[in-house]
C-alpha positions in Angstrom: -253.1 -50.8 -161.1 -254.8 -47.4 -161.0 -256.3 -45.5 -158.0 -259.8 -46.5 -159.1 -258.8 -50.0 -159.6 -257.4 -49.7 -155.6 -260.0 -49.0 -154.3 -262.5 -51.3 -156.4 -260.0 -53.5 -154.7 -260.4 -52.5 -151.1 -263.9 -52.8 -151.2 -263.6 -56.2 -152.7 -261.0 -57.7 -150.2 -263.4 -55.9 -147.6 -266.3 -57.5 -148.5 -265.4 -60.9 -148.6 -264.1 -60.4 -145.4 -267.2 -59.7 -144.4 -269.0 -62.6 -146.1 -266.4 -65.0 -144.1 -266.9 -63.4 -140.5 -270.7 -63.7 -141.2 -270.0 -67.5 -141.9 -273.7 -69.2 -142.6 -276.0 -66.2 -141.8 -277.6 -64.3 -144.6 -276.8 -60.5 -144.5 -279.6 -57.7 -144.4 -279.7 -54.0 -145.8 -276.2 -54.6 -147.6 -277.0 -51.9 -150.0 -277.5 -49.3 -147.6 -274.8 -51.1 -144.6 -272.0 -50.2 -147.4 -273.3 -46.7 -148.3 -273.0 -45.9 -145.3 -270.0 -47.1 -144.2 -268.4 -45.2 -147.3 -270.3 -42.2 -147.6 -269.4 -40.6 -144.5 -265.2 -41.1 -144.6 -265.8 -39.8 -148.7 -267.7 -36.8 -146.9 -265.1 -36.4 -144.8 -262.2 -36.6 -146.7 -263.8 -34.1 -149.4 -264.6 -31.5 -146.7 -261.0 -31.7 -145.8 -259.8 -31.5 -149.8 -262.0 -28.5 -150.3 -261.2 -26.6 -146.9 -264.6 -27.0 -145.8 -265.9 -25.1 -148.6 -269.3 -26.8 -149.8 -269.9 -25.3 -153.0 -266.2 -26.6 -154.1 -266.8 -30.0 -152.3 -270.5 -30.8 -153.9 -268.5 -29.8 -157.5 -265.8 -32.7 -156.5 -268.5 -34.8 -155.5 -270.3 -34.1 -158.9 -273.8 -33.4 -156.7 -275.4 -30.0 -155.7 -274.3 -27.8 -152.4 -277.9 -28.5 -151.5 -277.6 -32.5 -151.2 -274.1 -32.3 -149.5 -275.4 -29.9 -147.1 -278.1 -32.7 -146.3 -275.5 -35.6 -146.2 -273.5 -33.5 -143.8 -276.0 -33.2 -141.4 -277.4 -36.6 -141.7 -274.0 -37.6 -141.1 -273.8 -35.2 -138.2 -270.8 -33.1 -139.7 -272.2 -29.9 -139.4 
Protein backbone atom coordinates (compact mmCIF):
# COMPACT_ATOMS: atom_id res chain seq x y z
CA UNK A 1 0.00 0.00 0.00
CA UNK A 2 1.28 3.47 -0.97
CA UNK A 3 1.23 6.72 1.03
CA UNK A 4 -1.74 8.00 -0.99
CA UNK A 5 -3.50 4.79 -0.54
CA UNK A 6 -2.81 5.43 3.55
CA UNK A 7 -4.26 8.08 3.82
CA UNK A 8 -7.32 7.51 1.40
CA UNK A 9 -7.45 4.93 4.10
CA UNK A 10 -7.42 7.09 7.13
CA UNK A 11 -9.99 9.11 5.99
CA UNK A 12 -12.06 6.14 5.18
CA UNK A 13 -11.70 4.35 8.55
CA UNK A 14 -12.36 7.99 9.94
CA UNK A 15 -15.40 8.49 8.38
CA UNK A 16 -17.15 5.59 9.14
CA UNK A 17 -16.38 6.16 12.43
CA UNK A 18 -18.00 9.01 12.25
CA UNK A 19 -21.12 7.65 10.53
CA UNK A 20 -21.38 5.03 13.61
CA UNK A 21 -21.00 7.69 16.58
CA UNK A 22 -23.74 9.76 14.76
CA UNK A 23 -25.91 6.50 14.90
CA UNK A 24 -29.59 7.48 13.24
CA UNK A 25 -29.06 11.28 12.79
CA UNK A 26 -28.42 12.65 9.35
CA UNK A 27 -25.09 14.75 9.15
CA UNK A 28 -24.97 18.53 7.86
CA UNK A 29 -22.23 20.55 5.99
CA UNK A 30 -20.04 17.29 5.58
CA UNK A 31 -18.39 18.82 2.65
CA UNK A 32 -17.08 21.67 4.34
CA UNK A 33 -16.93 19.77 8.30
CA UNK A 34 -14.01 17.54 6.45
CA UNK A 35 -12.28 20.47 4.59
CA UNK A 36 -11.89 21.77 7.41
CA UNK A 37 -10.82 19.43 9.57
CA UNK A 38 -8.00 18.54 7.02
CA UNK A 39 -7.11 21.69 5.62
CA UNK A 40 -5.71 23.25 8.58
CA UNK A 41 -3.19 20.11 9.86
CA UNK A 42 -2.15 20.01 5.71
CA UNK A 43 -1.51 23.88 6.23
CA UNK A 44 0.28 23.13 9.00
CA UNK A 45 2.37 20.45 8.28
CA UNK A 46 3.41 22.28 4.78
CA UNK A 47 4.37 25.47 6.69
CA UNK A 48 6.62 23.34 8.68
CA UNK A 49 8.04 21.27 5.39
CA UNK A 50 8.78 24.57 3.69
CA UNK A 51 10.25 26.48 6.89
CA UNK A 52 7.61 28.84 6.85
CA UNK A 53 8.40 29.99 3.51
CA UNK A 54 5.02 30.61 1.55
CA UNK A 55 6.06 30.93 -1.88
CA UNK A 56 7.80 27.26 -1.48
CA UNK A 57 4.70 26.05 0.47
CA UNK A 58 1.80 27.41 -2.07
CA UNK A 59 4.33 25.48 -4.96
CA UNK A 60 3.95 22.13 -2.73
CA UNK A 61 0.41 22.78 -2.30
CA UNK A 62 0.15 23.28 -6.20
CA UNK A 63 -1.98 26.88 -5.40
CA UNK A 64 -0.74 30.48 -5.52
CA UNK A 65 1.28 32.38 -2.41
CA UNK A 66 -1.87 34.62 -2.61
CA UNK A 67 -4.61 31.78 -1.60
CA UNK A 68 -2.27 30.27 1.04
CA UNK A 69 -1.63 33.51 2.50
CA UNK A 70 -5.67 33.72 2.79
CA UNK A 71 -6.01 30.06 4.16
CA UNK A 72 -3.40 31.01 6.71
CA UNK A 73 -5.15 33.62 8.13
CA UNK A 74 -8.56 32.18 7.85
CA UNK A 75 -7.04 29.50 9.76
CA UNK A 76 -5.54 31.91 12.14
CA UNK A 77 -1.79 30.89 11.42
CA UNK A 78 -0.45 34.01 10.69
Amino acid sequence: MNNTQNLQECVRTNLELYFKELGDSNPSNLWEMVNNCVEKPLLEVVMQKANSNQSKAAEMLGITRNTLRKKLITHHLI
